[in-house]
ROGU-781318 format. One record per residue (C-alpha): x, y, z; chain; residue number from 1. Coordinates in steps of 0.1 Angstrom, whole numbers. Each point is the difference from the previous one (the first is absolute). Layout:
# residues N
r X=X	Y=Y	Z=Z	chain=A	n=NUM
...
//
This chain:
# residues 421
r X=-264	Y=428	Z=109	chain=A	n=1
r X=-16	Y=0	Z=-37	chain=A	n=2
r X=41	Y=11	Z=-9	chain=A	n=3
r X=14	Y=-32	Z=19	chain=A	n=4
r X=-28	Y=-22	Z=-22	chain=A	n=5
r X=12	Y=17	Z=-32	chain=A	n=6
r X=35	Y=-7	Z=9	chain=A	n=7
r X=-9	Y=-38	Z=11	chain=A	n=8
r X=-14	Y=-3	Z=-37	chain=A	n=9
r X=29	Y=9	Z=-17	chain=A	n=10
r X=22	Y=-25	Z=3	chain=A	n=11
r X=-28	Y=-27	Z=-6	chain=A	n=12
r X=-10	Y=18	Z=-32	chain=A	n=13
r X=33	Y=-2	Z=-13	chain=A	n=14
r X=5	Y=-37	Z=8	chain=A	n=15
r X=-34	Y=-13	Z=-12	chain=A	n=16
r X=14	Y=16	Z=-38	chain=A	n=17
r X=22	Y=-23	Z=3	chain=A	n=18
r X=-17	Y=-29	Z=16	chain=A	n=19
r X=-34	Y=-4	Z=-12	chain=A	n=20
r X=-14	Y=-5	Z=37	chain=A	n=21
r X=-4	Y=-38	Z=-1	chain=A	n=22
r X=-12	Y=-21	Z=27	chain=A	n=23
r X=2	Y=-30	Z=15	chain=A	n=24
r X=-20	Y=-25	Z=25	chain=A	n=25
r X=32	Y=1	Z=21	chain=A	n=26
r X=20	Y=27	Z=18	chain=A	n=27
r X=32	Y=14	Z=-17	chain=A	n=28
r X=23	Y=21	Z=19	chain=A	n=29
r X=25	Y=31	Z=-22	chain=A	n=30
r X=24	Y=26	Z=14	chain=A	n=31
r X=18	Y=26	Z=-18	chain=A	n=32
r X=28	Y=15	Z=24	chain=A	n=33
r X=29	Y=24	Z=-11	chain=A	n=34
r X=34	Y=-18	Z=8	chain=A	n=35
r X=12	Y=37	Z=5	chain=A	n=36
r X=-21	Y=12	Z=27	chain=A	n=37
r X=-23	Y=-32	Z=12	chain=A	n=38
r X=-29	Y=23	Z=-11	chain=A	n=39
r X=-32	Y=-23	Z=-6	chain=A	n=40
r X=-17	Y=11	Z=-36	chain=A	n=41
r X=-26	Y=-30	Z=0	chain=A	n=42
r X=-9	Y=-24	Z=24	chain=A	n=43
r X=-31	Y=-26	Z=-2	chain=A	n=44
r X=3	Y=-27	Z=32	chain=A	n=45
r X=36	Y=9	Z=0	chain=A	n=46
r X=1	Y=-10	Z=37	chain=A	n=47
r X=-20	Y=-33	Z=-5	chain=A	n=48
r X=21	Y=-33	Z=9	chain=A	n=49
r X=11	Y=-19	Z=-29	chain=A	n=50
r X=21	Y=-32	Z=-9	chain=A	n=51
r X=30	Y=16	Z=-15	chain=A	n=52
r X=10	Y=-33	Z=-22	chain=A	n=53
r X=35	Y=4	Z=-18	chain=A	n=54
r X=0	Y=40	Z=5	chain=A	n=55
r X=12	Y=-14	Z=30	chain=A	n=56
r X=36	Y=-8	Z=-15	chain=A	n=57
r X=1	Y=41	Z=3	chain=A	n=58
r X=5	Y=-4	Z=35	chain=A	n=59
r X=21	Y=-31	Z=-6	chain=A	n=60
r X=23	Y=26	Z=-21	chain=A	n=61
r X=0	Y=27	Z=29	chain=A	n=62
r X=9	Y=-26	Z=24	chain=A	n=63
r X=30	Y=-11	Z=-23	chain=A	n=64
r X=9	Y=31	Z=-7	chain=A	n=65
r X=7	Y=14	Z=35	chain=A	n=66
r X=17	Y=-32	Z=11	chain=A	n=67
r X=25	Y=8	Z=-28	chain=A	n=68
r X=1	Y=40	Z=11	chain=A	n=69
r X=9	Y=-14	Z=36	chain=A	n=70
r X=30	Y=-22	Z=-16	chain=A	n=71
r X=-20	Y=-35	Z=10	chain=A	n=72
r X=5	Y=-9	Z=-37	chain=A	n=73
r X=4	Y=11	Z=-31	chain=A	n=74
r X=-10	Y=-1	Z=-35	chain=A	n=75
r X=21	Y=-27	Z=-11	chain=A	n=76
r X=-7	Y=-22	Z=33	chain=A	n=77
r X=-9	Y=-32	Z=-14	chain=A	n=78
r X=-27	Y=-18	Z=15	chain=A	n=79
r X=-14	Y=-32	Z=-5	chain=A	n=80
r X=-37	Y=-18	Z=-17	chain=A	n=81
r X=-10	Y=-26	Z=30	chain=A	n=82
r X=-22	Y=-22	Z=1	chain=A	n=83
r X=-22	Y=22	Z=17	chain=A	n=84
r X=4	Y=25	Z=-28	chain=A	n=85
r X=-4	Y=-21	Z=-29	chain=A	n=86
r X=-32	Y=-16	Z=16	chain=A	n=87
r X=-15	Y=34	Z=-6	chain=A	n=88
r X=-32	Y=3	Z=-23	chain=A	n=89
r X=0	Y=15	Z=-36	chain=A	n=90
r X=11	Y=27	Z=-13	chain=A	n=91
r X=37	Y=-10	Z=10	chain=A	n=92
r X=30	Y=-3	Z=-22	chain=A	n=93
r X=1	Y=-39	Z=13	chain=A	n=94
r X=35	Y=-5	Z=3	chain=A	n=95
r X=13	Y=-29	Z=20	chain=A	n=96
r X=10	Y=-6	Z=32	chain=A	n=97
r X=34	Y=14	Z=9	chain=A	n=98
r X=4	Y=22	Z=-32	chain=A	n=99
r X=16	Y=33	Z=19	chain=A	n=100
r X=-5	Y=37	Z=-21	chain=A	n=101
r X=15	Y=33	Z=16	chain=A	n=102
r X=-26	Y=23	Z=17	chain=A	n=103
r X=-2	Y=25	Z=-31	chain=A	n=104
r X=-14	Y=-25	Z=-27	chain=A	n=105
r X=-25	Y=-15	Z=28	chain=A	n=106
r X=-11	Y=35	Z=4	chain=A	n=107
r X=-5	Y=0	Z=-39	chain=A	n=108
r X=-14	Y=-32	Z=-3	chain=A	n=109
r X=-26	Y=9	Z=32	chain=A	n=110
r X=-10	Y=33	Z=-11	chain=A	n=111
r X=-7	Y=-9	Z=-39	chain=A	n=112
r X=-4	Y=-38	Z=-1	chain=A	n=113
r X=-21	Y=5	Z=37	chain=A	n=114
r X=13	Y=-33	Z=7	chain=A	n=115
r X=-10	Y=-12	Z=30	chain=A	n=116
r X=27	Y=-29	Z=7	chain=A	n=117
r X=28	Y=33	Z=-3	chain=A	n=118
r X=-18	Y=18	Z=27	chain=A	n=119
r X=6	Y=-27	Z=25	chain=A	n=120
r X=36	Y=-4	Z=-8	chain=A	n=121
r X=6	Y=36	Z=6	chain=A	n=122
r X=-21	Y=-4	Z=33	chain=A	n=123
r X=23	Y=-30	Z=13	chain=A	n=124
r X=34	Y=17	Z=-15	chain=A	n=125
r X=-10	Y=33	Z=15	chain=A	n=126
r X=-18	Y=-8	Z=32	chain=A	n=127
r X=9	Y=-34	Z=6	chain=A	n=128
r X=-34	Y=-13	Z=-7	chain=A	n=129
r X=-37	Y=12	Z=-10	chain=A	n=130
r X=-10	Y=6	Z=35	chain=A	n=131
r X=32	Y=19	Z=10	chain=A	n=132
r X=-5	Y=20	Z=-32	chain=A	n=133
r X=-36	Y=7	Z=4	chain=A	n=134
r X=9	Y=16	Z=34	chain=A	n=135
r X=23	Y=20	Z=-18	chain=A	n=136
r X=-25	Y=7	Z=-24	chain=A	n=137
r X=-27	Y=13	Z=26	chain=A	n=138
r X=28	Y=20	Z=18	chain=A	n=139
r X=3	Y=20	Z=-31	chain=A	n=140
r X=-38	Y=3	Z=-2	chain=A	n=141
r X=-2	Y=16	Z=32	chain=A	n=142
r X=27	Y=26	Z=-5	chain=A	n=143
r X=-11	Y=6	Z=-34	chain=A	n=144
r X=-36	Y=11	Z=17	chain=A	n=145
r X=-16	Y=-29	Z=-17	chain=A	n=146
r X=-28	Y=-3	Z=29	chain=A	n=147
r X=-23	Y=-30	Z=-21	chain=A	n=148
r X=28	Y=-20	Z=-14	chain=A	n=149
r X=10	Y=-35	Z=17	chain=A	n=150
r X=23	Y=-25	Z=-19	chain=A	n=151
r X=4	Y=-36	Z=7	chain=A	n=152
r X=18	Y=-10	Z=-39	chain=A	n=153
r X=24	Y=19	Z=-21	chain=A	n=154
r X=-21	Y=-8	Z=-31	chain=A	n=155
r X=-34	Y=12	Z=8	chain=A	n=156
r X=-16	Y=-41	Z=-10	chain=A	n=157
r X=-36	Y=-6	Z=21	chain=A	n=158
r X=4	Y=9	Z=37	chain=A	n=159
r X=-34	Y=13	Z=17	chain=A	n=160
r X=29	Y=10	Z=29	chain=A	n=161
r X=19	Y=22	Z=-33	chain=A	n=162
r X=-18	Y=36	Z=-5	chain=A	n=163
r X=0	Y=35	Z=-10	chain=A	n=164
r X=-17	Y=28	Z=-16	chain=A	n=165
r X=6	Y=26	Z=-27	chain=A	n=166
r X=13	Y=23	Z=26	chain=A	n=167
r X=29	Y=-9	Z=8	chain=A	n=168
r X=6	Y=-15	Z=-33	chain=A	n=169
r X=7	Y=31	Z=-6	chain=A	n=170
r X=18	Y=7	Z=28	chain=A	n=171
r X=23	Y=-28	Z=-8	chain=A	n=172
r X=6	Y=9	Z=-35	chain=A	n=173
r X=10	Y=37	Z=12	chain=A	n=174
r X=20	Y=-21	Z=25	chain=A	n=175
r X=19	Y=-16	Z=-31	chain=A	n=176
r X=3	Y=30	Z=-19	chain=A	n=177
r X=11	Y=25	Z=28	chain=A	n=178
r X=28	Y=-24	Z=17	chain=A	n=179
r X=14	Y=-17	Z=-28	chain=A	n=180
r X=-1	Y=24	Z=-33	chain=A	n=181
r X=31	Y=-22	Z=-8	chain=A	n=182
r X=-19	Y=-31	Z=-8	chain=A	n=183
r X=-25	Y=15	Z=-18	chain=A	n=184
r X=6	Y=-17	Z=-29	chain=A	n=185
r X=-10	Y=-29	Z=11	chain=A	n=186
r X=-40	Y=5	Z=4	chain=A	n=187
r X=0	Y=9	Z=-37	chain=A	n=188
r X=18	Y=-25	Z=-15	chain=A	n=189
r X=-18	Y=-13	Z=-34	chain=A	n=190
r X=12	Y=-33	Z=-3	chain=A	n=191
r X=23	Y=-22	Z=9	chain=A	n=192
r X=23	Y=-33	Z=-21	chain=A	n=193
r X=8	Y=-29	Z=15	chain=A	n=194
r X=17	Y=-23	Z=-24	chain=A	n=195
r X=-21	Y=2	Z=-30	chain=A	n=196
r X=-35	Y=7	Z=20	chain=A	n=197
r X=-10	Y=37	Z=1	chain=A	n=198
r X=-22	Y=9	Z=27	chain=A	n=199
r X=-19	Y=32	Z=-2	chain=A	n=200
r X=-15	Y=22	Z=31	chain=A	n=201
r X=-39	Y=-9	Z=9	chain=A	n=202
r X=3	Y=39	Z=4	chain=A	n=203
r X=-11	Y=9	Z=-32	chain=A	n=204
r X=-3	Y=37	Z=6	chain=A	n=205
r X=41	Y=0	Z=-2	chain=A	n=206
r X=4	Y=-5	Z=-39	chain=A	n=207
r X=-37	Y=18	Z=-6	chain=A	n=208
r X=-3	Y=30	Z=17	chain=A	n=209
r X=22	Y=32	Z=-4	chain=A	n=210
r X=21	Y=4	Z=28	chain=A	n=211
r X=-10	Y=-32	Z=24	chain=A	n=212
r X=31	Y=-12	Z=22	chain=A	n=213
r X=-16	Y=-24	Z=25	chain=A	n=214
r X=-5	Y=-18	Z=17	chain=A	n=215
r X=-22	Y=-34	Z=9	chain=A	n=216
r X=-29	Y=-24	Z=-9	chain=A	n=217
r X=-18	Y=-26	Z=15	chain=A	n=218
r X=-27	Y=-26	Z=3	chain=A	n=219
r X=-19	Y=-28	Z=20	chain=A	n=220
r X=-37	Y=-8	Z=-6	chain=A	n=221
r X=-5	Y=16	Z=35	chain=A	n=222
r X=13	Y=34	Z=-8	chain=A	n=223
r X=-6	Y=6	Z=-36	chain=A	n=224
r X=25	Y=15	Z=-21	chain=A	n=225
r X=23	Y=26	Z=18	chain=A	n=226
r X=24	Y=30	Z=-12	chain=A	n=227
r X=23	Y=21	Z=15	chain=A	n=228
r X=7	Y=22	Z=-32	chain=A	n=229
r X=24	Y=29	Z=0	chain=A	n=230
r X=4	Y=25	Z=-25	chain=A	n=231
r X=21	Y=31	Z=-7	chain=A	n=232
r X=-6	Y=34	Z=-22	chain=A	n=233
r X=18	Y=38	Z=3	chain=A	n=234
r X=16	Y=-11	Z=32	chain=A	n=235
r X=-32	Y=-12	Z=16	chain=A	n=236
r X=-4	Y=-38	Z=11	chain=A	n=237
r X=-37	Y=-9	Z=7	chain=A	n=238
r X=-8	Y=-38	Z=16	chain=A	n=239
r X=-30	Y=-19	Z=-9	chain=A	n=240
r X=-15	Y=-30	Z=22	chain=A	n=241
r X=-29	Y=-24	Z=-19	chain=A	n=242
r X=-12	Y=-26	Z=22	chain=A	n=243
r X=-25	Y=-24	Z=-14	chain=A	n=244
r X=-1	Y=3	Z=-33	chain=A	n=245
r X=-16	Y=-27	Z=-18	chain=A	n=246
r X=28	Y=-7	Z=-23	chain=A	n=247
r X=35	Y=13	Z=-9	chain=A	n=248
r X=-9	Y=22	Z=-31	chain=A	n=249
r X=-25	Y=19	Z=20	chain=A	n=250
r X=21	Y=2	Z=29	chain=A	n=251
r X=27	Y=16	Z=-19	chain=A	n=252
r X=-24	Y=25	Z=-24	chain=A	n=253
r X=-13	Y=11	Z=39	chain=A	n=254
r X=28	Y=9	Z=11	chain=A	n=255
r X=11	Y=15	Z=-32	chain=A	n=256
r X=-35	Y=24	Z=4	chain=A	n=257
r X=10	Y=6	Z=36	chain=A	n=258
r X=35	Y=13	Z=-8	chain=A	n=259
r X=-9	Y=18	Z=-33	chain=A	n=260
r X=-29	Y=16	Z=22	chain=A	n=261
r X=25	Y=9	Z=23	chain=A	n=262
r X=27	Y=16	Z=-26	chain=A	n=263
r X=-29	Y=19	Z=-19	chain=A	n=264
r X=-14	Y=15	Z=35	chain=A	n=265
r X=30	Y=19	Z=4	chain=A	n=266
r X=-11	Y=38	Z=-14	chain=A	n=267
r X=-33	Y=-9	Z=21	chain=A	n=268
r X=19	Y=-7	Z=34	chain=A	n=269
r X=-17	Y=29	Z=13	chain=A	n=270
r X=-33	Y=-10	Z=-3	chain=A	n=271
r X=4	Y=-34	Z=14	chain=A	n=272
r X=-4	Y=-11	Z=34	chain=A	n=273
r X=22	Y=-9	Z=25	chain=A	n=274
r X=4	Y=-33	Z=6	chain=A	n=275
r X=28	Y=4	Z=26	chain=A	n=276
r X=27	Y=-24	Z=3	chain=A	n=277
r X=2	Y=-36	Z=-4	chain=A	n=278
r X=12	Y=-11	Z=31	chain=A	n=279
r X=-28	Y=27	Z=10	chain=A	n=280
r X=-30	Y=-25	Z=-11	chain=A	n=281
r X=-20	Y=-19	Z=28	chain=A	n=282
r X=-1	Y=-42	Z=-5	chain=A	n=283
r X=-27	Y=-18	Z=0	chain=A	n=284
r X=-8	Y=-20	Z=29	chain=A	n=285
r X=-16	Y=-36	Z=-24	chain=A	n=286
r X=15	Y=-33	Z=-14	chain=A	n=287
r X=10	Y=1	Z=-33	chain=A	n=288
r X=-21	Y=-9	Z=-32	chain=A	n=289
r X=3	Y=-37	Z=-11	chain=A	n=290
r X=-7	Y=4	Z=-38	chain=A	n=291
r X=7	Y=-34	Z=-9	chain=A	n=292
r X=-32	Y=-7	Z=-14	chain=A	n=293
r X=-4	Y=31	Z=-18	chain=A	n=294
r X=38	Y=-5	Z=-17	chain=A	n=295
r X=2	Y=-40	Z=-4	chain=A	n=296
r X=-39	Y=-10	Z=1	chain=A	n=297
r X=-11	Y=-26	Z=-26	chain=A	n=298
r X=-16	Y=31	Z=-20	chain=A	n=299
r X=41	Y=5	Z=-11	chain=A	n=300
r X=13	Y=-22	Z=-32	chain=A	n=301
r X=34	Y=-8	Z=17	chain=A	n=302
r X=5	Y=8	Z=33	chain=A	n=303
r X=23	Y=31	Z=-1	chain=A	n=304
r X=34	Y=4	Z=9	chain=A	n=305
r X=32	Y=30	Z=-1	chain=A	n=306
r X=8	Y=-26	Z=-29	chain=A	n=307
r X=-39	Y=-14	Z=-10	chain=A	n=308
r X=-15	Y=37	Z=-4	chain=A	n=309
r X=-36	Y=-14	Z=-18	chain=A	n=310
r X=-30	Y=15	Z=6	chain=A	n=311
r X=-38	Y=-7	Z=-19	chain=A	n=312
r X=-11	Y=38	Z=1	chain=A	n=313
r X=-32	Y=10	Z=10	chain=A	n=314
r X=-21	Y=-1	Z=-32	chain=A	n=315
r X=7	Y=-36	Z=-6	chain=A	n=316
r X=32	Y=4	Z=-21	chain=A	n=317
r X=27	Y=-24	Z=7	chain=A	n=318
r X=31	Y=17	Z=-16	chain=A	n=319
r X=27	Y=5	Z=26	chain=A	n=320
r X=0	Y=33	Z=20	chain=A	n=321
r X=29	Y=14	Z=-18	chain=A	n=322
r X=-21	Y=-1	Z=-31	chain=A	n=323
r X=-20	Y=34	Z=-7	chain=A	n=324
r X=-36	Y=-16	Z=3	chain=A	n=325
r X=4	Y=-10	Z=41	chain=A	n=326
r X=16	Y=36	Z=9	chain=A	n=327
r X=-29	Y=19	Z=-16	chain=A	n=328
r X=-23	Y=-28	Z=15	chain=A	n=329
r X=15	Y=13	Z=33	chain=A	n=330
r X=-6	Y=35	Z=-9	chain=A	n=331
r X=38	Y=7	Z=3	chain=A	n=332
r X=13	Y=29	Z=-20	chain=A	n=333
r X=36	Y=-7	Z=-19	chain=A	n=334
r X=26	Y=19	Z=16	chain=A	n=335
r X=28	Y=-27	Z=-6	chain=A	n=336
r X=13	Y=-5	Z=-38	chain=A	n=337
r X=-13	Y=-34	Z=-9	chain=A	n=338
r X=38	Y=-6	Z=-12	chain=A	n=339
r X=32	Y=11	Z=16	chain=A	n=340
r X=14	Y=34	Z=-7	chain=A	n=341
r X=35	Y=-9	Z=12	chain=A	n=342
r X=16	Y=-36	Z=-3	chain=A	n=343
r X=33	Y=6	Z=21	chain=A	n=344
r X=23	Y=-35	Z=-1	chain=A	n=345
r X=-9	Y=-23	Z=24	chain=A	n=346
r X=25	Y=0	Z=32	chain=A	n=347
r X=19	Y=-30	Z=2	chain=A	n=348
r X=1	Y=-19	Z=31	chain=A	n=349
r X=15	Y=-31	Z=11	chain=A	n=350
r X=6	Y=-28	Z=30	chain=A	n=351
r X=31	Y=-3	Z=18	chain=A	n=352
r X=29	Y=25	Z=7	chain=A	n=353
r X=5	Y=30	Z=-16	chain=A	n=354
r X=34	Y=-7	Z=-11	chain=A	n=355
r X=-6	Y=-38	Z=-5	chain=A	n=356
r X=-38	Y=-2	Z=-14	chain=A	n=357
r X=-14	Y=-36	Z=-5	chain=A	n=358
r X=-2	Y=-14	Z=-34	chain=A	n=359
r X=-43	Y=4	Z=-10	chain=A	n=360
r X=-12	Y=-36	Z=-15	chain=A	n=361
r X=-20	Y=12	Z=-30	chain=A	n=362
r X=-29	Y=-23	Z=2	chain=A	n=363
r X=-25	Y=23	Z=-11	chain=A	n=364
r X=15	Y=-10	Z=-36	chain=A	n=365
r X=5	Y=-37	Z=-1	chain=A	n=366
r X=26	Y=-9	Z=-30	chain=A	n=367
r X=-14	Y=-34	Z=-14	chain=A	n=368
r X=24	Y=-25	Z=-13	chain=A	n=369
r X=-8	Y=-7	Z=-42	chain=A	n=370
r X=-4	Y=-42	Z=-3	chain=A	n=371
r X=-5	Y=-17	Z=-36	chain=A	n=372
r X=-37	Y=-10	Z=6	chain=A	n=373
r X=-11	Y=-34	Z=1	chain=A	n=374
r X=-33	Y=-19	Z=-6	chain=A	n=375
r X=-14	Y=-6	Z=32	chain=A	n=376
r X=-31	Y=-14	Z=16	chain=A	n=377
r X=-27	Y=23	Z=11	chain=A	n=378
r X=4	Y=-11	Z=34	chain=A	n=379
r X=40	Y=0	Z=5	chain=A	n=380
r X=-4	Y=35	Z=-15	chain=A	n=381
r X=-20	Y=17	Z=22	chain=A	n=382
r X=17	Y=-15	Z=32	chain=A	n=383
r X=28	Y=18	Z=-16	chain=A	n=384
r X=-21	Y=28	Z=-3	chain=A	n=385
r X=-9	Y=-2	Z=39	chain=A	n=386
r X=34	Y=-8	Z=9	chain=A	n=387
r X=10	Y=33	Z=-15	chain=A	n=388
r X=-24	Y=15	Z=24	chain=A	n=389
r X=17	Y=-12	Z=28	chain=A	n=390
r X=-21	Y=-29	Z=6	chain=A	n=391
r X=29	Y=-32	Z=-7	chain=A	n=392
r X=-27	Y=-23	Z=18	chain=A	n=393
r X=-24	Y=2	Z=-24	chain=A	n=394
r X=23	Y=-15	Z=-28	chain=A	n=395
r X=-21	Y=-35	Z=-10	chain=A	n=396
r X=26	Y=-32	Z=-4	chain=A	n=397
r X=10	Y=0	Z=-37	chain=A	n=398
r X=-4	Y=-43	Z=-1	chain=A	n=399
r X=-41	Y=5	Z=-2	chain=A	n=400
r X=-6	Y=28	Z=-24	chain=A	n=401
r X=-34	Y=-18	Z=-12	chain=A	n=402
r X=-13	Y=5	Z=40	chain=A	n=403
r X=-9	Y=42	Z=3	chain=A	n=404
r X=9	Y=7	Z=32	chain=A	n=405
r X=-20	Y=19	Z=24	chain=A	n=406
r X=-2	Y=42	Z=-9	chain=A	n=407
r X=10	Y=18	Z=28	chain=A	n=408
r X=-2	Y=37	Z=-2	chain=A	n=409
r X=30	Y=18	Z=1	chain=A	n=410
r X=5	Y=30	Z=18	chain=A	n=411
r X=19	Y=30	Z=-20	chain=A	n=412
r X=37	Y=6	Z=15	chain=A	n=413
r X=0	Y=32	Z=14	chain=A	n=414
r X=30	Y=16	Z=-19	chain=A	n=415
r X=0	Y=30	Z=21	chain=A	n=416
r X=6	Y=-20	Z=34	chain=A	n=417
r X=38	Y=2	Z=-2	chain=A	n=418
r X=-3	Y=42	Z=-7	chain=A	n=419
r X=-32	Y=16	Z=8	chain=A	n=420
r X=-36	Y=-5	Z=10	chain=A	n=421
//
């Protein structure tokens, strides 16, 4: 008995080195699984139901995935953004309605961007519509051994109906990695270039952590910050699952601490205990957390976002949380390299056919036409201001320039509407 405890300390010793043992007001769940073998190496309320949020697109992927291993598709099916789909809630790469892109680049675009609006197009090309898909989606659940999950959206966005729990998070990502080692590639990518717009992966363990390959992140206020992290050294793969983490830079350096716990524990394997399987661990019968206060309560500065990430930490400083001052305020040891150690070229990706690819519009860069300037009044020039904005009606008649018109405020065009939000 007094051997088992000794064991059961072991592997706690050798994460809190890393981690610094912080805690929180609010329940966090972590699992650290070996892809290999589905041996458990940590688990805290890795069986407790959770919103899944955009990790969900991991399922979206397996789902894709086997539809084009059966021959329903392929990766150069092109499917189309519907109305549906491009009604979707940031992030999203906003494209408009009836633009078409081939499976492979929505992939891309879903699994760096997380856009949201993609997701749903692949869920109408592939299954005909979200609710066919999400059948399809729950099918795969079940014979994956995923015993918590249920899926109503391809994109993980607020559903109380939509859950999961670290569990078979993990059982989904050895899913991923057992059944289609051909696509690996795509759960690491680092980036991604549409046009002249780069858009990097929320995972930021992929460019900052020696040998990271995967795989997804996500958020909604009612979940927290998620990761599904993978991670690969002398042959062994090790996945990490952080739910709830109270921003994205601590959810990453957690997971970094679980996997670099799990990689150093090695020589020690003998003295740790057994875990057993994953598919081994008993759910919890319970609703999941709803941590929306907690993650987007008036006590935050912004409310935060995969895209917002701002945090006040907790000894008053208002710096963001990638900045050192919140991490140490959350008691989070660096793991992560505060700068990339690898910048690979971002992959390119595009919208229509692969053989035919739609022109981009390069809005993002406006060229402005050069005029000879002329003496104008105050008023006629900043209704030409305004009407610059995208605002013609606010243009005052030039006959009464003695008469200031009414100021109406102007809102900013959003020049990332026509690529990205």
């Amino acid at each position: 008995m007094q051997l088992r405890r000794f064991q059961a300390c072991i592997f706690a010793i050798l994460l809190a080195a890393f981690s610094g043992a912080a805690s929180r007001a609010y329940a966090e769940a972590a699992l650290l699984v070996d892809a290999a073998t589905g041996k458990v190496l940590h688990a805290e309320n890795a069986t407790y139901p959770w919103y899944p949020a955009s990790v969900t697109k991991l399922m979206t992927t397996y789902t894709t995935l086997k539809a084009i291993r059966e021959g329903k598709v392929t990766l150069d099916t092109l499917i189309t953004v519907t109305p549906e789909a491009a009604a979707e809630r940031p992030t999203k790469m906003g494209f408009k309605i009836g633009t078409t892109l081939t499976i492979d680049n929505a992939l891309k675009m879903m699994l760096v961007k997380s856009a949201n609006d993609i997701a749903v197009a692949l869920a109408q090309g592939v299954g005909g519509s979200v609710d066919g898909f999400a059948e399809m989606m729950n099918d795969n659940a079940r014979l994956l051994g995923m015993t918590q999950t249920h899926y109503v959206n391809p994109n993980g966005l607020p559903d109380d109906r939509q859950y999961t729990s670290a569990r078979d998070l993990a059982i989904l990502a050895r899913g991923l990695i057992r059944d289609f080692p051909q696509y690996d590639p795509y759960w690491h990518i680092s980036s991604i270039r549409y046009g002249r717009r780069v858009y990097h992966n929320y995972n930021t363990l992929i460019d900052r952590y020696p040998g990271a390959d995967g795989m997804k992140t996500g958020f909604i206020c009612a979940s927290g910050f998620n990761l599904v992290a993978t991670a690969t050294r002398n042959g062994k793969r090790l996945i990490a699952v952080v739910l709830g983490s109270y921003s994205s830079a601590v959810r990453a350096q957690k997971a970094a601490q679980l996997l670099e716990a799990g990689f150093n524990s090695s020589s020690l394997a003998w003295l740790t205990p057994s875990l057993g399987t994953v598919d081994q661990l008993k759910p919890i019968d319970a609703a999941p957390p709803n941590l929306r206060e907690e993650m987007c309560g008036g006590h935050r500065r912004k409310p935060p976002s995969e895209e917002n990430d701002e945090e006040q930490a907790s000894n008053g400083d208002s710096e963001p949380n990638y900045n050192i001052s919140a991490l140490k305020a959350a008691n989070v040891k660096f793991v992560l390299s505060s700068t990339p150690i690898i910048s690979p070229e971002p992959v390119i990706v595009f919208t229509g056919p692969k053989d035919n690819p739609d022109k981009i519009e390069q809005t993002a860069t406006p060229v402005k036409k050069v005029k000879k300037k002329v003496a104008k009044p105050k008023a006629e020039a900043k209704a030409d201001q305004a009407d610059s904005n995208g605002d013609a009606a606010a243009k005052p008649a030039a006959k009464k320039p003695h008469k200031k018109p009414a100021a109406k405020k102007q809102p900013k065009k959003d020049q990332a509407a026509s690529a990205a939000q």
